[in-house]
Predicted model as a PDB file, atoms N, CA, C, CB and O in Angstrom, pLDDT in the B-factor column:
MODEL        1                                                                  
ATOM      1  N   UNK A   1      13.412  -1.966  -4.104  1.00 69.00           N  
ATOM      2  CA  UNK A   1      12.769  -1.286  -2.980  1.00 69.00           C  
ATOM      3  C   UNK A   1      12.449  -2.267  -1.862  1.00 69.00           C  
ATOM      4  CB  UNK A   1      11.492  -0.579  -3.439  1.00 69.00           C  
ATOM      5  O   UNK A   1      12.250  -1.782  -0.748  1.00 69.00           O  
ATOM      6  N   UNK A   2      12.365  -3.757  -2.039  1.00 69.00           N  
ATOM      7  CA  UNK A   2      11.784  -4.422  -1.024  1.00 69.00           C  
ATOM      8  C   UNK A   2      12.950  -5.198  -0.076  1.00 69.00           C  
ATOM      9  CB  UNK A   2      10.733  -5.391  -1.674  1.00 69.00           C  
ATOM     10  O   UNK A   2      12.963  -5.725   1.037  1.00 69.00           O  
ATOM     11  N   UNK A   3      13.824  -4.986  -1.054  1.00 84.00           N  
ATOM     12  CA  UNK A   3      15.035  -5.156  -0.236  1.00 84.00           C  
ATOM     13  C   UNK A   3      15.999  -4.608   0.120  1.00 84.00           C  
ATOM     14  CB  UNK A   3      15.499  -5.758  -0.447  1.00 84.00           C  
ATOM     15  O   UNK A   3      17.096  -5.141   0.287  1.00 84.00           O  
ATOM     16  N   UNK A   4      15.682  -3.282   0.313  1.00 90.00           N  
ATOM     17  CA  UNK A   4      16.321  -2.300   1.229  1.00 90.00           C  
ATOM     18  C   UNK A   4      15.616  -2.075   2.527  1.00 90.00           C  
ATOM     19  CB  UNK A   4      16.443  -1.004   0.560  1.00 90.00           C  
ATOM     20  O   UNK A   4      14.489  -2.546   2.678  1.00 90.00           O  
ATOM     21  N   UNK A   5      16.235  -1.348   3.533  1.00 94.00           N  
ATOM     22  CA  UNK A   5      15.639  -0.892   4.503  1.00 94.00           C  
ATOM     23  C   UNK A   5      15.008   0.288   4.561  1.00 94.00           C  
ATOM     24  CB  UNK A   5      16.294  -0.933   5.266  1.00 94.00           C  
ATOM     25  O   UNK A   5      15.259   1.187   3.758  1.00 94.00           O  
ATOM     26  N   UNK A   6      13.918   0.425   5.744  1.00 94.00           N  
ATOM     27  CA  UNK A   6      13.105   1.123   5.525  1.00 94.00           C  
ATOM     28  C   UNK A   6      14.083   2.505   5.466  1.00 94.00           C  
ATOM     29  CB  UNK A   6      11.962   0.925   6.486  1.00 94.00           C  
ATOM     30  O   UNK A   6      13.457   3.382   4.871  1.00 94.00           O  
ATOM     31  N   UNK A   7      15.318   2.943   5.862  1.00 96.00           N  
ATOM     32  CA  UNK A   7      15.781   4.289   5.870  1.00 96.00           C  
ATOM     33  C   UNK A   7      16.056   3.905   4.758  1.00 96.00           C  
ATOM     34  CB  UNK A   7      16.766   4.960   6.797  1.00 96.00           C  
ATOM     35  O   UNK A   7      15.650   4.626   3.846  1.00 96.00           O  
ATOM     36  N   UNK A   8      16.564   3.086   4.509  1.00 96.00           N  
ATOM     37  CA  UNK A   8      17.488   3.774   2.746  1.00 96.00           C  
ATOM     38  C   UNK A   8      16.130   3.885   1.587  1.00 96.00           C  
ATOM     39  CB  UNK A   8      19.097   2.086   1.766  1.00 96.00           C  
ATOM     40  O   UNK A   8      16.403   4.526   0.571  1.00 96.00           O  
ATOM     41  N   UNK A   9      14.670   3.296   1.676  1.00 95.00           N  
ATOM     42  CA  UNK A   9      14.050   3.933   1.020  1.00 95.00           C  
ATOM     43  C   UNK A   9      13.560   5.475   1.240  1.00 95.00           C  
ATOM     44  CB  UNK A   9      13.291   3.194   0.902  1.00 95.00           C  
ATOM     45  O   UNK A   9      13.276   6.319   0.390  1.00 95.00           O  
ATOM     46  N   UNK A  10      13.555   5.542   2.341  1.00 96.00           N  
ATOM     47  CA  UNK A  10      13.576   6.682   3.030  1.00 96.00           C  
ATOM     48  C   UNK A  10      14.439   7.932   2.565  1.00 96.00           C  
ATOM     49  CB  UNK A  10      13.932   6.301   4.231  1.00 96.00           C  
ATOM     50  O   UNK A  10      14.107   9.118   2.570  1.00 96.00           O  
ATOM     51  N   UNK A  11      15.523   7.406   2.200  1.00 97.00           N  
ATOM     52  CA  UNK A  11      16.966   8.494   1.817  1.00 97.00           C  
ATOM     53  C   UNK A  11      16.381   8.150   0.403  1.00 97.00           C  
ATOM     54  CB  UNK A  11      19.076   7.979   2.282  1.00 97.00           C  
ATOM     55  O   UNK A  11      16.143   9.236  -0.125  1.00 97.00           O  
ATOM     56  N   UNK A  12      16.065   7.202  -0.388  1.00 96.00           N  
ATOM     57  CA  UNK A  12      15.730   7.220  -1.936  1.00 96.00           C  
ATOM     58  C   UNK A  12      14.526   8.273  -2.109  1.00 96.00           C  
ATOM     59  CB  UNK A  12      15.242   5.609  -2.527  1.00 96.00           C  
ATOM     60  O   UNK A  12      14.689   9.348  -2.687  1.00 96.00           O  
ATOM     61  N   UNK A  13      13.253   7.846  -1.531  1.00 96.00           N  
ATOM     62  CA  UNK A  13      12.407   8.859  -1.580  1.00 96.00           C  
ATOM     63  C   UNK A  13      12.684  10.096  -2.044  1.00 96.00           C  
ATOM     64  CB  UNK A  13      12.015   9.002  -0.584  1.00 96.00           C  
ATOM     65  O   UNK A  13      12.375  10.476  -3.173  1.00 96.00           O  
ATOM     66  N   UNK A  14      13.540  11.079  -0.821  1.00 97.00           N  
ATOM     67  CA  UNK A  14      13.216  12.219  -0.652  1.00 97.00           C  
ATOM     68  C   UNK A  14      14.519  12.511  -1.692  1.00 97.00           C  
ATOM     69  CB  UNK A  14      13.046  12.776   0.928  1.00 97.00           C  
ATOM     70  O   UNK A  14      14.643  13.714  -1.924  1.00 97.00           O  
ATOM     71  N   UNK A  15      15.287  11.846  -2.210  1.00 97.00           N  
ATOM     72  CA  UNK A  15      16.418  11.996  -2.921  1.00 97.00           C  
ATOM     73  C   UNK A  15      15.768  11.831  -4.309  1.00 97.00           C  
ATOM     74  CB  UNK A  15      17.603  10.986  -2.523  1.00 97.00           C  
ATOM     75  O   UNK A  15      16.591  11.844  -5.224  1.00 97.00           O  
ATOM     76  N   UNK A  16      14.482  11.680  -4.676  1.00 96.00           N  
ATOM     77  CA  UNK A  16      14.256  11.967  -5.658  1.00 96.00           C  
ATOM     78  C   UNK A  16      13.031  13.120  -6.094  1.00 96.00           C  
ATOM     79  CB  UNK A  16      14.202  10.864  -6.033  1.00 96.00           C  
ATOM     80  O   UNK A  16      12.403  13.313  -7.135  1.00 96.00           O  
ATOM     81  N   UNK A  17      13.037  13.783  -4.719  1.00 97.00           N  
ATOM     82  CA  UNK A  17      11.748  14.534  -4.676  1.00 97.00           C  
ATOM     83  C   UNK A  17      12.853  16.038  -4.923  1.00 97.00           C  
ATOM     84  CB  UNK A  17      10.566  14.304  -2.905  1.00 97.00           C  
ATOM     85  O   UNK A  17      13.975  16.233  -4.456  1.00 97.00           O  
ATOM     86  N   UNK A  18      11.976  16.966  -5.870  1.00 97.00           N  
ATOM     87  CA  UNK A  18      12.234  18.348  -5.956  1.00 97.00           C  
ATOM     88  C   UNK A  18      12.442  19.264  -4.696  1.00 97.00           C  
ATOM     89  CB  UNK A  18      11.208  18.836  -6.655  1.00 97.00           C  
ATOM     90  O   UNK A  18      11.824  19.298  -3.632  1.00 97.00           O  
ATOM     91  N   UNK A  19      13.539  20.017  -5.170  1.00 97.00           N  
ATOM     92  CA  UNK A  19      14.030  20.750  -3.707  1.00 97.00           C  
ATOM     93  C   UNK A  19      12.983  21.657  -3.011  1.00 97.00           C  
ATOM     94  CB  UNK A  19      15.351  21.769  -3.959  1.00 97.00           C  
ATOM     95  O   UNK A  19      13.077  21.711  -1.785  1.00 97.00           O  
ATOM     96  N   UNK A  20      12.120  22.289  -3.531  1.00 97.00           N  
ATOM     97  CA  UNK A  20      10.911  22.529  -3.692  1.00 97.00           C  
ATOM     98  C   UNK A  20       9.747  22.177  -2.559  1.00 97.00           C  
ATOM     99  CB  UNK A  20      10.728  21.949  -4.806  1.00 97.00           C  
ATOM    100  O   UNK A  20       8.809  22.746  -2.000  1.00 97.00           O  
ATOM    101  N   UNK A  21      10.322  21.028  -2.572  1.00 97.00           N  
ATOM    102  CA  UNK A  21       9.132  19.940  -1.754  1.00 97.00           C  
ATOM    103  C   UNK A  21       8.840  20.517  -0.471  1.00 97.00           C  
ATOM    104  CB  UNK A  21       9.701  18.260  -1.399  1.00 97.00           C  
ATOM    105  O   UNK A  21       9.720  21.284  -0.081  1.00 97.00           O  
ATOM    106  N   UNK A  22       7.775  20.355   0.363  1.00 97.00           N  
ATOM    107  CA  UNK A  22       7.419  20.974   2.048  1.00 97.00           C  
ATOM    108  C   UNK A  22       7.092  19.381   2.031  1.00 97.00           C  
ATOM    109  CB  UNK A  22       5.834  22.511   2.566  1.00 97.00           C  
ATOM    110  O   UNK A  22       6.774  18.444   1.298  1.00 97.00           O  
ATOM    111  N   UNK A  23       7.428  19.783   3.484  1.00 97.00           N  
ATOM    112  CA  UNK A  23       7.341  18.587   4.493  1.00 97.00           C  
ATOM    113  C   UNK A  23       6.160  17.661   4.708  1.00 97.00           C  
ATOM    114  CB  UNK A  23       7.535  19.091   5.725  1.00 97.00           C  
ATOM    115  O   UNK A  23       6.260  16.486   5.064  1.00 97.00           O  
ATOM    116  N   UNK A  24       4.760  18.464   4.397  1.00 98.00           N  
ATOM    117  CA  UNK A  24       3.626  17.417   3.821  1.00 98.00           C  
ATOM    118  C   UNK A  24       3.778  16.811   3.020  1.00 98.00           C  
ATOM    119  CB  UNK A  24       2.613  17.730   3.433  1.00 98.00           C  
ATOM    120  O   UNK A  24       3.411  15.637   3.070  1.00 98.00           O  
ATOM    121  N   UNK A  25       4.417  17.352   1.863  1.00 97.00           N  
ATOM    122  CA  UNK A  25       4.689  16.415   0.319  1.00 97.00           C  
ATOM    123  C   UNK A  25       5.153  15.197   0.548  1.00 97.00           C  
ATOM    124  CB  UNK A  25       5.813  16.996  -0.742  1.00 97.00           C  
ATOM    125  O   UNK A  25       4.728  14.159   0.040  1.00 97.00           O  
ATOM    126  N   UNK A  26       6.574  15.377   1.789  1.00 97.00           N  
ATOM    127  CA  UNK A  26       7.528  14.796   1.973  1.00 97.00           C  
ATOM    128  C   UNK A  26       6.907  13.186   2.731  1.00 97.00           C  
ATOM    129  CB  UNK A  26       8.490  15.825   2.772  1.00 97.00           C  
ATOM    130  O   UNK A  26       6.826  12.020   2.346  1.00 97.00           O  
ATOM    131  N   UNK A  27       6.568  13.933   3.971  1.00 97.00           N  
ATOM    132  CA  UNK A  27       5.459  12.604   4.746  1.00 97.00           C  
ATOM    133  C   UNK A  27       4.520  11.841   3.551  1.00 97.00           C  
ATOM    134  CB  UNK A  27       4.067  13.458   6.065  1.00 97.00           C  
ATOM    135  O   UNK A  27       4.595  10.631   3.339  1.00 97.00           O  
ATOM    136  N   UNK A  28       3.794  12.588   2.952  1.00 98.00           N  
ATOM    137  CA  UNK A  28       2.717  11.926   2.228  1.00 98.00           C  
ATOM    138  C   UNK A  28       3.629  10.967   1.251  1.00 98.00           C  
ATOM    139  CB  UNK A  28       1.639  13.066   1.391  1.00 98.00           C  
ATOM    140  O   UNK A  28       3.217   9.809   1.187  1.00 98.00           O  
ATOM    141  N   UNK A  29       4.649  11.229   0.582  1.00 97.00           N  
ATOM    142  CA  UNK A  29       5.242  10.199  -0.351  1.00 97.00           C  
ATOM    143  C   UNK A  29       5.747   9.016   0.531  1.00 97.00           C  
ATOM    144  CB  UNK A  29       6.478  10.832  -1.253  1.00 97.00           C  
ATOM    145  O   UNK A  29       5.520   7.876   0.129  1.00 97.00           O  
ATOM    146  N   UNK A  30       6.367   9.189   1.619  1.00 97.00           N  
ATOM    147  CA  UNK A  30       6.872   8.266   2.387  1.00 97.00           C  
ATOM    148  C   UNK A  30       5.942   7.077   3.424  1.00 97.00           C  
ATOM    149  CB  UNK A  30       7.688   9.107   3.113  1.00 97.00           C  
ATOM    150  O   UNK A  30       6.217   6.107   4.131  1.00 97.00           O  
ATOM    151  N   UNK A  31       4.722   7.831   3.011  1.00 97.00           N  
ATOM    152  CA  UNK A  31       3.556   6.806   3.542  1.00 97.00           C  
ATOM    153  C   UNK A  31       2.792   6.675   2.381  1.00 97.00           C  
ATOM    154  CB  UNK A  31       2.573   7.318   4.838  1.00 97.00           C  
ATOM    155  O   UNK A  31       1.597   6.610   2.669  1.00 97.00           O  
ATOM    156  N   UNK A  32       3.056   6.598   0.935  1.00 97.00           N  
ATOM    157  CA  UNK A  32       2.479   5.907   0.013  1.00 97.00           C  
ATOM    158  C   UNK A  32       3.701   4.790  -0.156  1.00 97.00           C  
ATOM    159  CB  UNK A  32       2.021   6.832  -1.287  1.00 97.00           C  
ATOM    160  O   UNK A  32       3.242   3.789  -0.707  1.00 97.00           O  
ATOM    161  N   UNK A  33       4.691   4.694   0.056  1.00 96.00           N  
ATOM    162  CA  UNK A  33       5.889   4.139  -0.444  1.00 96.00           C  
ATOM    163  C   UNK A  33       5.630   2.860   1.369  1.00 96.00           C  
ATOM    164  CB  UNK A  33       7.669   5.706  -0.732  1.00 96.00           C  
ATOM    165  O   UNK A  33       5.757   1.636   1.378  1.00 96.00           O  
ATOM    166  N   UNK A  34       5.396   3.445   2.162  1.00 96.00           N  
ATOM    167  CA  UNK A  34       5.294   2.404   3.430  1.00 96.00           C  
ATOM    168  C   UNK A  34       4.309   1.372   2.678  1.00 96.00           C  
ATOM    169  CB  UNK A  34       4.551   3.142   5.094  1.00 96.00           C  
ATOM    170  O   UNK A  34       4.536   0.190   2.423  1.00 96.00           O  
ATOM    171  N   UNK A  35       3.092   2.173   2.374  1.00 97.00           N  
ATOM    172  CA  UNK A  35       1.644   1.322   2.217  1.00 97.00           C  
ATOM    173  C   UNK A  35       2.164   0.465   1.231  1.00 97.00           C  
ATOM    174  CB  UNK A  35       0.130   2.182   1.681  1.00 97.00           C  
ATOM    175  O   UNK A  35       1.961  -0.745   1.328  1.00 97.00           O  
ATOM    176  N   UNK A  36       2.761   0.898   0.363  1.00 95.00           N  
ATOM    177  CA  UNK A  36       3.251  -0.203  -0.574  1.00 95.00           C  
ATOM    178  C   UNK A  36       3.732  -1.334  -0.470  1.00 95.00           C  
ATOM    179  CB  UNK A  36       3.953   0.076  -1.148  1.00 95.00           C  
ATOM    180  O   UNK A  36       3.276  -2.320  -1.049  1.00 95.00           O  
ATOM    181  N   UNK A  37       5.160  -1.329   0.624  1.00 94.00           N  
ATOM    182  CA  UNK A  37       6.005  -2.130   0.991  1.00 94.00           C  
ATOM    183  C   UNK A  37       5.509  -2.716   1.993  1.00 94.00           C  
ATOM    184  CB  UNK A  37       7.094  -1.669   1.178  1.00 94.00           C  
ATOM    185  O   UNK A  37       6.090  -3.775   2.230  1.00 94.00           O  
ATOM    186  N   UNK A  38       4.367  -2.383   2.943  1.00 95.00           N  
ATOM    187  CA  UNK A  38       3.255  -3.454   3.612  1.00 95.00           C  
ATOM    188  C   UNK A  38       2.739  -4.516   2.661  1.00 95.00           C  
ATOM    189  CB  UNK A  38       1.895  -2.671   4.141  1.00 95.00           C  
ATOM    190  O   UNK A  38       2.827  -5.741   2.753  1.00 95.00           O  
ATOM    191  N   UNK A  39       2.227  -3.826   1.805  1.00 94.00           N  
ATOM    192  CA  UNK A  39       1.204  -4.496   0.509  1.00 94.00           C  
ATOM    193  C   UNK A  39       1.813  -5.556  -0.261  1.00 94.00           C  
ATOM    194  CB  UNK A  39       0.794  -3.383  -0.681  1.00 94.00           C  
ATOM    195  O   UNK A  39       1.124  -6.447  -0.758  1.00 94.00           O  
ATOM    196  N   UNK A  40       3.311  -5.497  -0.410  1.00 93.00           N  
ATOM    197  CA  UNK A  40       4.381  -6.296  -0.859  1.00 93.00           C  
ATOM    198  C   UNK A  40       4.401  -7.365   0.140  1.00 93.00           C  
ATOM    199  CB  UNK A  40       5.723  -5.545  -0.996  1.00 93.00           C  
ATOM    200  O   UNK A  40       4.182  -8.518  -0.230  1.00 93.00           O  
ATOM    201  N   UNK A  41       4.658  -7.080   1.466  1.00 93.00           N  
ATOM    202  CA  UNK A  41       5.068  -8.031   2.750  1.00 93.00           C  
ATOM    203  C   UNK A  41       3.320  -8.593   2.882  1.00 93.00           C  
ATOM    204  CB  UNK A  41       5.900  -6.929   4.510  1.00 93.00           C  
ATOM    205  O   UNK A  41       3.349  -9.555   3.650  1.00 93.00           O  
ATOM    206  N   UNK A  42       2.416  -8.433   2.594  1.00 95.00           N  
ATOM    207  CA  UNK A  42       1.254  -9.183   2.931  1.00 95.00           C  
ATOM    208  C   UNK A  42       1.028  -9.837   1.940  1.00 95.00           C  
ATOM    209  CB  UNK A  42       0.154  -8.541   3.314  1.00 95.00           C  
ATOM    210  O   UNK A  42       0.060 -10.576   2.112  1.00 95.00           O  
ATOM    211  N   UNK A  43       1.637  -9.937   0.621  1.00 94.00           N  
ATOM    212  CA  UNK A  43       1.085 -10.874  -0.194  1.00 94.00           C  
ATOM    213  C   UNK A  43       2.392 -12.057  -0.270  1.00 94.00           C  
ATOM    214  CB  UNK A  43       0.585 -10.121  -1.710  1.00 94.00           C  
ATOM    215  O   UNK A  43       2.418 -13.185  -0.763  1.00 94.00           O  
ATOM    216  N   UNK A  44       3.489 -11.209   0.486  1.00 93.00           N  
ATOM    217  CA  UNK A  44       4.688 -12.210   0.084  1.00 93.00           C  
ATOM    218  C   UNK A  44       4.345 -13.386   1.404  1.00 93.00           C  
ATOM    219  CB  UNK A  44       6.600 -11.301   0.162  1.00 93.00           C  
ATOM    220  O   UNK A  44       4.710 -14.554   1.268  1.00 93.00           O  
ATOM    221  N   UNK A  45       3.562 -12.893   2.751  1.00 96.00           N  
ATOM    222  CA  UNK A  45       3.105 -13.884   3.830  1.00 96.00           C  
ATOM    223  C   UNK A  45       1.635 -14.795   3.419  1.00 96.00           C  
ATOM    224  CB  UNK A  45       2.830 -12.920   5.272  1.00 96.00           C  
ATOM    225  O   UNK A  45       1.002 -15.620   4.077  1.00 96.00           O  
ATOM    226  N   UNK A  46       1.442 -14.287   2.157  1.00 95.00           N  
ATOM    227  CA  UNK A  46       0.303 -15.055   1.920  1.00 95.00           C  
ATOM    228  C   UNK A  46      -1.131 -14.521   2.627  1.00 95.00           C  
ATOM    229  CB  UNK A  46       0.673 -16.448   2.399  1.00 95.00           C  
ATOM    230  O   UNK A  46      -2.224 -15.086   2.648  1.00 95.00           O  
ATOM    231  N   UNK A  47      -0.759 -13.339   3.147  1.00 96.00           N  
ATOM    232  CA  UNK A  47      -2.113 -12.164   3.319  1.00 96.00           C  
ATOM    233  C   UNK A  47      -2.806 -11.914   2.508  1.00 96.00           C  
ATOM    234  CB  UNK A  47      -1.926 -10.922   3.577  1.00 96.00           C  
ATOM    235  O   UNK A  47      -3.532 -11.034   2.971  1.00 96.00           O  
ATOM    236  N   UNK A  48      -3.150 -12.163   1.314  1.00 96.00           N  
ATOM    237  CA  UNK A  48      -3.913 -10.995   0.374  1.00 96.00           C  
ATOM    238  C   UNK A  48      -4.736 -12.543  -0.364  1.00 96.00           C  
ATOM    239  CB  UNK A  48      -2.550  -9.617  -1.009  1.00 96.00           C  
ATOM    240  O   UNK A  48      -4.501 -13.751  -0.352  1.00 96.00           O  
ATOM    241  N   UNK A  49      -5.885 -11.541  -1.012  1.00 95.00           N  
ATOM    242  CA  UNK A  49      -6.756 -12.855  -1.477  1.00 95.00           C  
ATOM    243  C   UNK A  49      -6.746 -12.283  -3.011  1.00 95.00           C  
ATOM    244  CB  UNK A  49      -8.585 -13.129  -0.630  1.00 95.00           C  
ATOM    245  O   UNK A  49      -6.396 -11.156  -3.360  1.00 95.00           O  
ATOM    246  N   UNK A  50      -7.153 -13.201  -3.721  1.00 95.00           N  
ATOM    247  CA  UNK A  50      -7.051 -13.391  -5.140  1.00 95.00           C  
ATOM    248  C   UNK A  50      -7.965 -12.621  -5.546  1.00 95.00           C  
ATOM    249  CB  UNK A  50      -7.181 -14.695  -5.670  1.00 95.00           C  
ATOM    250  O   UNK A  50      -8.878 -12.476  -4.734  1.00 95.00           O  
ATOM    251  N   UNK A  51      -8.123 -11.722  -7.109  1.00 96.00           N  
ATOM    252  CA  UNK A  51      -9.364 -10.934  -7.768  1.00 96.00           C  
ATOM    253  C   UNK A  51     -10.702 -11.610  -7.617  1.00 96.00           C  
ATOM    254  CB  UNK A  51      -9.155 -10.744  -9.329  1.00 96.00           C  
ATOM    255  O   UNK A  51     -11.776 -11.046  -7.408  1.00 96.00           O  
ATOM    256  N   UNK A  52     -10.431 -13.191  -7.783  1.00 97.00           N  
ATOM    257  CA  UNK A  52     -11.453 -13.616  -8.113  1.00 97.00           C  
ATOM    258  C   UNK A  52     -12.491 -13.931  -6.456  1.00 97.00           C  
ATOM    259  CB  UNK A  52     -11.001 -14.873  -9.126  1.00 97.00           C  
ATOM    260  O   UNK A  52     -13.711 -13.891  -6.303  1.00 97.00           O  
ATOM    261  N   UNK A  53     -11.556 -14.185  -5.604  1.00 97.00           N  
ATOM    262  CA  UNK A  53     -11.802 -14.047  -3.755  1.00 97.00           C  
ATOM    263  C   UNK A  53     -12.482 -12.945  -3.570  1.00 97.00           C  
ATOM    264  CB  UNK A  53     -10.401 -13.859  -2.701  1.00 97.00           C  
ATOM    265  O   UNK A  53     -13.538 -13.032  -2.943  1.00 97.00           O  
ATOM    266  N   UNK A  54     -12.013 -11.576  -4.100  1.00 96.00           N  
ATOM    267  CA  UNK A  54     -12.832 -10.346  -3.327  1.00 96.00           C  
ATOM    268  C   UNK A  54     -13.681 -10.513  -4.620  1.00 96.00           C  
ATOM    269  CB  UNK A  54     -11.987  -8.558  -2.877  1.00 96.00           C  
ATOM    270  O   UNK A  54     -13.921  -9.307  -4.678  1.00 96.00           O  
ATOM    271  N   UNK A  55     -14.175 -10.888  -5.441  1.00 97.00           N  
ATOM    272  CA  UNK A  55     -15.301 -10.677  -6.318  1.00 97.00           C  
ATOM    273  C   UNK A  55     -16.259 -11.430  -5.377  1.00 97.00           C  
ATOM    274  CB  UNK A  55     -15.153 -11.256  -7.937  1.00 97.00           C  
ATOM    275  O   UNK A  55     -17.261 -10.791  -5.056  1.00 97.00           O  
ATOM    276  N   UNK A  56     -16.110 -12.912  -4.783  1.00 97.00           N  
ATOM    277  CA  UNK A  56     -16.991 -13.406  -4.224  1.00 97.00           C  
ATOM    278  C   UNK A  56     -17.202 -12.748  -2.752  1.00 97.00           C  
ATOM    279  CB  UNK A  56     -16.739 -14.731  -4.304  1.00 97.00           C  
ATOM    280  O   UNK A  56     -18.301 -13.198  -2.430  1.00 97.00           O  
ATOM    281  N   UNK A  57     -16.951 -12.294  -2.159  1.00 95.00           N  
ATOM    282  CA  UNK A  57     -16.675 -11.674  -0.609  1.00 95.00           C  
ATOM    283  C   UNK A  57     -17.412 -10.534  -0.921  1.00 95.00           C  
ATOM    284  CB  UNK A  57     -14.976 -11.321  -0.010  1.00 95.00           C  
ATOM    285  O   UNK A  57     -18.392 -10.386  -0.190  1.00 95.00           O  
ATOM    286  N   UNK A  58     -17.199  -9.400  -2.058  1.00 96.00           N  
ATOM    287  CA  UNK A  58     -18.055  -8.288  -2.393  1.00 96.00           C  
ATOM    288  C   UNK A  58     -19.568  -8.482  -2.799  1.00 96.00           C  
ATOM    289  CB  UNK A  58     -17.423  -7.645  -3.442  1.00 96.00           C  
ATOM    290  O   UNK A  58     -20.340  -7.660  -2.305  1.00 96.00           O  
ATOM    291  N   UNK A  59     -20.192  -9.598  -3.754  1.00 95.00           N  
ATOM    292  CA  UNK A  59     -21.094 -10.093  -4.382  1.00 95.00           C  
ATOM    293  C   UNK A  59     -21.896 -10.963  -2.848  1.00 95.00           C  
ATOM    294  CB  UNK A  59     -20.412 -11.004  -5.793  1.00 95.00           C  
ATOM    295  O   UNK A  59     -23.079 -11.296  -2.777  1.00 95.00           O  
ATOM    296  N   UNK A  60     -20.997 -11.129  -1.936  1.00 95.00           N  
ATOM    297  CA  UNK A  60     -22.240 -11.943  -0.482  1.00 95.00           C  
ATOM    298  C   UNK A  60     -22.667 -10.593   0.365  1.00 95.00           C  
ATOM    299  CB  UNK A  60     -21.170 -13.388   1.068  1.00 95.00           C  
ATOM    300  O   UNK A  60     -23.798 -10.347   0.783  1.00 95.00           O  
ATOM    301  N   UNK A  61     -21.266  -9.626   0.546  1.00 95.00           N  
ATOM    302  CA  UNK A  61     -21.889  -8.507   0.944  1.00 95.00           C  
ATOM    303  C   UNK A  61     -23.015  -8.078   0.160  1.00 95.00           C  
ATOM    304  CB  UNK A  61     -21.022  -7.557   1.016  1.00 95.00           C  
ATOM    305  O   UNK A  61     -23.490  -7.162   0.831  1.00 95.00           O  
ATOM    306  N   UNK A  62     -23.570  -8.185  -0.661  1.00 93.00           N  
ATOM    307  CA  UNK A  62     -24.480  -7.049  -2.051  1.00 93.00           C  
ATOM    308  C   UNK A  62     -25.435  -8.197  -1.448  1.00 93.00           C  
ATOM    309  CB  UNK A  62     -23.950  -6.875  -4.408  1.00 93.00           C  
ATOM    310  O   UNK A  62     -26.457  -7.800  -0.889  1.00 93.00           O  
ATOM    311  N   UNK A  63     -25.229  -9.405  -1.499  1.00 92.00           N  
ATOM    312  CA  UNK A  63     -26.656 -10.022  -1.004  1.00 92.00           C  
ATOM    313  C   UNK A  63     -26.957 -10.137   0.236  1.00 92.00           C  
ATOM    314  CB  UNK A  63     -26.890 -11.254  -1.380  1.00 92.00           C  
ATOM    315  O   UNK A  63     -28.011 -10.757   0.379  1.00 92.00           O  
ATOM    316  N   UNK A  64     -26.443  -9.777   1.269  1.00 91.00           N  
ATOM    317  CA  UNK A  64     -26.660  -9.916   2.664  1.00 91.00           C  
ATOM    318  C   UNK A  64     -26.931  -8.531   3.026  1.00 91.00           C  
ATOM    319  CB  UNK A  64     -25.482 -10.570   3.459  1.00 91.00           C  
ATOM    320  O   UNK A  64     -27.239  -8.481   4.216  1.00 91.00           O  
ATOM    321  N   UNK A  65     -26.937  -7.370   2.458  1.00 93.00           N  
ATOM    322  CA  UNK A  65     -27.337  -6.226   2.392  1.00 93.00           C  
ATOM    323  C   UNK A  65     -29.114  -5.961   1.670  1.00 93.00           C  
ATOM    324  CB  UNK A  65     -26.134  -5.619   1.622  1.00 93.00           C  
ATOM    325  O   UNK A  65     -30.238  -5.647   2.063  1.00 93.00           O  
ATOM    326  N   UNK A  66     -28.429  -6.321   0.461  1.00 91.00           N  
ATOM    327  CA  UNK A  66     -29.848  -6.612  -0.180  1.00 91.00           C  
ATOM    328  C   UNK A  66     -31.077  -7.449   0.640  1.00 91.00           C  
ATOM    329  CB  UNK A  66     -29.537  -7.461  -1.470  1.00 91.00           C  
ATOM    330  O   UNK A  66     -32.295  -7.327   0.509  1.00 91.00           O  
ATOM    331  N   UNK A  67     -30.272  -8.378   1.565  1.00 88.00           N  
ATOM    332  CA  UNK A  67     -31.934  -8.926   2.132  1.00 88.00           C  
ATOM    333  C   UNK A  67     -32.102  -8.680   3.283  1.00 88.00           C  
ATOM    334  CB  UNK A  67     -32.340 -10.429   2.123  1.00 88.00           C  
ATOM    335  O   UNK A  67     -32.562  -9.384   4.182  1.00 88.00           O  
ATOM    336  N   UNK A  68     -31.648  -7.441   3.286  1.00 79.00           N  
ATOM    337  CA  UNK A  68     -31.504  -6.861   5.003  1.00 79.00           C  
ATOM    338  C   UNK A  68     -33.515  -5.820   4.586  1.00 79.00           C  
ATOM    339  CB  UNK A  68     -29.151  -5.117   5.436  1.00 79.00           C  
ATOM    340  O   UNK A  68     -34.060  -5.153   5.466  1.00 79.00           O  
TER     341      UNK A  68                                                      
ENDMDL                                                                          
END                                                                             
């Protein structure tokens, strides 16, 4: 998936969705499948922070709230 283009996931998508499908279904899968392949490209640029990063970043929010 990350190395195709965005149409040919595009043509995969809906090529595996039931004939069935309406056109909300259709959008909504194709923008869970974008968010993804962002989510892929931000960790492959070195965007994204480690479990143990947002544990500390969440735990300063809880105290900088807390002594509000």
């Amino acid at each position: 998936m990350f190395g195709m283009s965005d149409k040919q996931v595009v043509i995969d998508v809906v090529k595996r969705l039931p004939e069935s499908v309406s056109f909300e279904e259709i959008i909504e899968e194709v923008r869970i499948v974008a968010a993804v392949r962002r989510g892929g490209a931000d960790i492959a640029g070195g965007r994204s922070k480690t479990h143990a990063e947002v544990e500390q970043l969440v735990e300063s929010w809880a105290t900088a709230w807390a002594a509000k």
